[in-house]
C-alpha positions, 0 to 999 in steps of 0.5 A, a space after each residue: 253807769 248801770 242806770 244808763 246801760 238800764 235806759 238803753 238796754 230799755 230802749 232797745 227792747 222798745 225797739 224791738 217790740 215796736 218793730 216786731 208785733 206789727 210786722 208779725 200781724 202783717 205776715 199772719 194777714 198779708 205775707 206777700 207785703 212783709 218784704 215791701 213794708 218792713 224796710 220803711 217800718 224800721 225807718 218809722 220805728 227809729 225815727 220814732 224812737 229817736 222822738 221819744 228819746 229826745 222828748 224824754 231826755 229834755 221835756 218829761 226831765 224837766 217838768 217830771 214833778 208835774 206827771 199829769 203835765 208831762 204826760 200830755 206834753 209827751 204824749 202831744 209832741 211825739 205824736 206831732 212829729 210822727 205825723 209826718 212819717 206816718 204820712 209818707 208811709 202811707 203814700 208809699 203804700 197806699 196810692 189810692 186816695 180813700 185808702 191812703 186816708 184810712 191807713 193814714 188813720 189807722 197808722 195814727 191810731 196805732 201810733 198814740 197808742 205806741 205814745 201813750 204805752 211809752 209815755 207811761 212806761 217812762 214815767 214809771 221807769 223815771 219815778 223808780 229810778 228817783 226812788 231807787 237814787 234817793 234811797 241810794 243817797 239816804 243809805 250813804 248817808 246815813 251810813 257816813 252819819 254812823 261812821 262819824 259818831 263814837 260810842 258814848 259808852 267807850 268814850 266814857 271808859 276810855 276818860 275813865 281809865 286814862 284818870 285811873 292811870 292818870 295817878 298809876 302809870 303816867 306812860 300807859 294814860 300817856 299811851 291811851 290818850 294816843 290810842 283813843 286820838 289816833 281811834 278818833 282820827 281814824 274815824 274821822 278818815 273813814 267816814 269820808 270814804 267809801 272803803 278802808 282798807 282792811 289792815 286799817 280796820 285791824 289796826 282800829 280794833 287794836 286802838 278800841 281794844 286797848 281802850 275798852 275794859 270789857 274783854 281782850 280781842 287777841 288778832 292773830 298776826 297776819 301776813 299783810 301782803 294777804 289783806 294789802 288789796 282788801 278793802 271793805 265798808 268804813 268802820 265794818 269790822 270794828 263795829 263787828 268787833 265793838 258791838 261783840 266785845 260788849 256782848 260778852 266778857 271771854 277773849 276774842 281770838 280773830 283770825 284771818 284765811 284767805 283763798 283765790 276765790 274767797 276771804 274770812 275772817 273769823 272770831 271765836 269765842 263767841 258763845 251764844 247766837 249774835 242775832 242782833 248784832 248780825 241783824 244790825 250790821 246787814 241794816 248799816 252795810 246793806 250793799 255790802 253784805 246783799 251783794 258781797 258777804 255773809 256773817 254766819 255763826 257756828 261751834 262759837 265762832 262769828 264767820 265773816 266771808 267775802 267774796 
């Protein structure tokens, strides 16, 4: 949808300039013809502008991979059906040969010009707009890539901790193999869509929490009908949450405000500047967190706030 709205907003300034320089100069030379020459000039303009639209929505598309190609297939046939609009205009302004002859050239050579400005612009406009798509795809794709992989390192504690209650408490392994195979279908869940809810990613850091021995996270009991309409990236918060935990050995305490303009959700007891996991996390969530959040850190607590 953007990209579209971007076309046509694009196209409508064309038009606009198209329409305009050329009418500007004839008022500076000749402002007694402004009235008479301005109604067939719009009539030009958009049936130029209805070629260009249609050559680059079936030609340049089609063979864009060939720009030096394109640009002279473009360039040609825009050129060929302006000729007969640009013939008429100048028998309707000009009714003596020799002058008819030379507006005629002149209306042309300004035409190409329009052509080749155009062209040009559209190939640049086409080449950004691959570019920015295939990055967008890159993007979704590495981060479904990272949301699908489990840390080696808790999974390694969780087999170990479940053999080591394995042969002391038969209730509690039974209990983290349930947790570590409702983490990994979880995982699974959100690695095909775009956003989770918020309470799901709790309920994940609950799950890791109970599996990992490097520190307790404490999640301070929250209204759910506050975080029912919350949504936010696939495995967001738990990486947040995971990457902290393994950082330091002290309790995490998360904590959740809300108001009519904004949601936070903070942790505390985060004793030193989390750089790395903050710089790591604007790398993974980048339309998240470029358009959307902030992670700031101060008096030892990490600040998730969203807007």
């Amino acid at each position: 949808m953007t990209r579209m709205t971007d076309y046509w907003l694009a196209q409508a300034v064309i038009f606009l300039l198209v329409c305009t320089f050329p009418l500007i100069s004839l008022a500076v030379v000749e402002p007694s013809k402004i009235f008479i020459y301005t109604h067939d000039w719009v009539i030009y303009v958009s049936i130029c502008l209805a070629c260009w639209h249609f050559v680059a929505r079936t030609i340049i598309k089609k063979i864009a991979h060939r720009h030096i190609v394109s640009f002279f297939v473009a360039l040609t046939l825009t050129s060929l059906a302006a000729t007969a609009p640009l013939y008429l205009l100048s028998l309707i302004w000009e009714t003596d040969n020799k002058s008819q002859s030379s507006l005629f050239g002149s209306l042309f050579g300004l035409n190409i010009l329009l052509n080749i400005i155009w062209v040009i612009g559209y190939r640049l406009a086409l080449s950004a707009r691959e570019r920015g798509r295939l990055e967008s795809q890159y993007q979704e794709m590495n981060l479904k890539l990272l949301t699908q992989q489990i840390q080696p390192q808790l999974l390694y504690q969780s087999l170990d901790k479940i053999e080591q209650l394995m042969d002391t408490d038969r209730d509690a392994a039974c209990d983290s193999i349930t947790d570590l195979a409702e983490l990994l279908r979880y995982k699974l869940k959100a690695s095909k869509q775009d956003e989770v809810h918020l309470k799901d990613e709790l309920n994940a850091v609950h799950f890791m929490q109970h599996l990992a021995d490097a520190g307790d996270i404490f999640i301070e009991e929250i209204d759910e009908q506050l975080i029912a309409d919350i949504e936010v990236p696939p495995l967001c918060i738990y990486h947040l949450c995971y990457l902290l935990n393994r950082k330091i050995d002290q309790p995490l305490h998360v904590k959740f405000a809300r108001d009519q303009h904004q949601w936070s959700l903070s942790i505390s007891g985060v004793y030193s500047y989390p750089r790395v996991i903050k710089r790591k996390l604007s790398k993974q969530y980048p339309q998240f967190f470029n358009q959307h959040a902030l992670l700031d850190y101060s008096d030892n607590t990490v600040v998730l706030t969203v807007r």
